[in-house]
N, C-alpha and C positions, 0 to 999 in steps of 0.2 A: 526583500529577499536577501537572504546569505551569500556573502562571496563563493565561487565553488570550492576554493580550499578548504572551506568551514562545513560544506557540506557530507553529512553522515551518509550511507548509500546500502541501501539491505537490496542482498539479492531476492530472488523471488522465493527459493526455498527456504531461506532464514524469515521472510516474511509470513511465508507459512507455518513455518513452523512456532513463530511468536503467538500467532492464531490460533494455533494445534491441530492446524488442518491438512491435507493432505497436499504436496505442490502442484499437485492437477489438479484439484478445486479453486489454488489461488487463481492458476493461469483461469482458468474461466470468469474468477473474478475479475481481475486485470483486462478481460476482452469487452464487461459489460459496463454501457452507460451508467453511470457514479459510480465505481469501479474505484480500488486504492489509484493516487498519483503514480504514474510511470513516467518514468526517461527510456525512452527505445535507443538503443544504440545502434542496434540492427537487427534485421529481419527474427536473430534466435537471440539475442540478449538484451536484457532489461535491467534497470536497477528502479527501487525506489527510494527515493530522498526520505530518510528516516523520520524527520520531524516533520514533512505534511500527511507521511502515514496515520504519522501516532494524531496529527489534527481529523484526518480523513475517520479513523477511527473513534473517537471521539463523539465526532458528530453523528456515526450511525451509530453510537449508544445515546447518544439525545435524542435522535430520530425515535429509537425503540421504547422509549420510556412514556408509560400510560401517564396523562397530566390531571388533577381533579378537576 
């Protein structure tokens, strides 16, 4: 893992909006088991660490892809 100085940090809405989704649909993603990675800071604020996003996402486009 990355020192945390090294770590990139997208809030919830910018993560949404990379998605092109709505920030009330991320938050509901963010609440569901395999959900993107969160850092809870407290009860109302989150971040997520940019580069296990873009892995987390990744992987549900390999998940999604039909195999012959």
């Amino acid at each position: 893992m990355a020192s945390l100085n090294s770590v990139e940090l997208l809030t919830p809405k910018e993560a949404a909006r990379f998605l092109r989704v709505a920030t009330k649909s991320f938050y509901e993603m963010m609440n569901r088991k395999g959900g993107p990675p969160v850092i809870k800071l407290s009860r109302t604020s989150a971040r997520i660490p940019k580069d296990e996003f873009m892995q987390w996402l990744e992987n549900k486009k390999l998940n999604g892809v039909k195999r012959a």
